[in-house]
C-alpha positions in Angstrom: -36.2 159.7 94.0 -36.2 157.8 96.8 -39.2 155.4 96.9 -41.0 152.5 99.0 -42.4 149.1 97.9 -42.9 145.2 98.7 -41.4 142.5 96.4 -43.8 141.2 94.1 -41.4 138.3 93.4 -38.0 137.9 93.1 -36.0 134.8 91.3 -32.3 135.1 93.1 -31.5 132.2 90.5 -32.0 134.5 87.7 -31.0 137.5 89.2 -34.1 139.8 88.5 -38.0 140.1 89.7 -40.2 143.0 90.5 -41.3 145.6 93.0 -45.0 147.0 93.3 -44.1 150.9 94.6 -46.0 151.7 97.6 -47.3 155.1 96.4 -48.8 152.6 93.4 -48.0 153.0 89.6 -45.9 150.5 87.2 -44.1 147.5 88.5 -40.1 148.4 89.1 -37.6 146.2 88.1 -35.0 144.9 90.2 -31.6 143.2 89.4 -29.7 141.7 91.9 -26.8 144.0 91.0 -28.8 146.5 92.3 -29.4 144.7 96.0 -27.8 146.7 99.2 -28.3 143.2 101.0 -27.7 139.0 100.9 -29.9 138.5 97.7 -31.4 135.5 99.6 -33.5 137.9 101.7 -35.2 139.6 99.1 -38.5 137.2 99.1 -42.1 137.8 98.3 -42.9 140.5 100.6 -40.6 142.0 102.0 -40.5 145.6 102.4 -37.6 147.6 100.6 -36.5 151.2 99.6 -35.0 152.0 96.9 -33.9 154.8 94.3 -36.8 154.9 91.4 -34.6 154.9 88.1 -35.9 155.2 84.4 -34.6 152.1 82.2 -34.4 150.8 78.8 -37.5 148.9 79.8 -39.4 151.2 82.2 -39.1 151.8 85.4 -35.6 150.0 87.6 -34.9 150.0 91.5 -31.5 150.8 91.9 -29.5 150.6 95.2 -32.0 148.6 96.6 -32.3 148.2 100.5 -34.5 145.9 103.1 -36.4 147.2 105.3 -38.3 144.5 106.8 -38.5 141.0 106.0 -41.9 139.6 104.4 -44.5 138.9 107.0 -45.2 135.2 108.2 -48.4 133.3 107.4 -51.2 133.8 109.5 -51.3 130.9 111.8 -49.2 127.4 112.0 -50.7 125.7 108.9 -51.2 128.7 106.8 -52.1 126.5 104.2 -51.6 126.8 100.3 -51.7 129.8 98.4 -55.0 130.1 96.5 -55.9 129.0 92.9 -55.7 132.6 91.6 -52.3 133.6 93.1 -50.5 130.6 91.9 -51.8 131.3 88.5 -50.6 134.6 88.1 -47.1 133.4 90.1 -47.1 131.1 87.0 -48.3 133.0 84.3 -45.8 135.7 85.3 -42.8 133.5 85.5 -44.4 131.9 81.9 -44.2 135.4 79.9 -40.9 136.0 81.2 -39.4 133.0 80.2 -41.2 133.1 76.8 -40.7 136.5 76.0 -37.8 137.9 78.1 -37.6 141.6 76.7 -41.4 142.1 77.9 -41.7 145.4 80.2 -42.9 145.4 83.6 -46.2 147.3 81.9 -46.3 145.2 79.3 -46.5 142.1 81.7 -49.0 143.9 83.9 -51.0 144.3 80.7 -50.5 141.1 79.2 -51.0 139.0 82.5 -54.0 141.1 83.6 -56.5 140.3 80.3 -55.5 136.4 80.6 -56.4 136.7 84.4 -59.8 138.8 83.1 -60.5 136.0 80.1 -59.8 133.2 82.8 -61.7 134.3 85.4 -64.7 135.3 82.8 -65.0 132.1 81.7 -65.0 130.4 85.4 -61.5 128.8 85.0 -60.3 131.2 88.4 -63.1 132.2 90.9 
């Protein structure tokens, strides 16, 4: 099935991140095997299509293609991401490297009840 989405993050390094699906539903996997374009493109995001694929893991983009490039900061001096988005960018990149054979729903799960605890106890507003 052919399927819409925007990058959640992608680490061309490592080869892998994730897509959030337009239509909503799990995170999908992407590999940069699967990439129709220059992997360097593929950034925080950008807009892709791709064929929705059942994995191992859960669900993988396969033949993935850009559509349109992520869109630029609002302003000159967009200034920095905020306290909450760079600690799920973290925390996301931590439980991968910690525990590579996570799932895109268990990483969801996982990284969404530390963001509940932290933000429960004041640590992210």
């Amino acid at each position: 099935m052919l399927v819409t989405g925007r990058v959640l993050r992608f680490d061309e390094v490592r080869g892998y991140g994730f897509i959030a699906p337009d239509e909503g539903g799990e995170d999908v996997f992407m590999h940069a095997n699967d990439l129709l374009d220059d992997k360097y493109l593929y950034t925080e995001g950008c807009q892709v299509e791709f064929l929705l694929e059942m994995g191992e893991k859960g669900p993988k983009g396969a033949e993935i293609r850009l559509l349109a490039p992520a869109p630029a900061p609002r302003g000159a001096g967009a200034g920095p991401r905020t306290p909450a988005g760079e600690f799920r960018t973290e925390l996301t990149e931590a439980l991968i490297e910690a525990v590579p054979t996570l799932t895109a729903a268990q990483l969801r799960q996982v990284r969404g009840c530390v963001l509940e605890l932290a933000r429960a106890r004041g640590w992210l507003t």
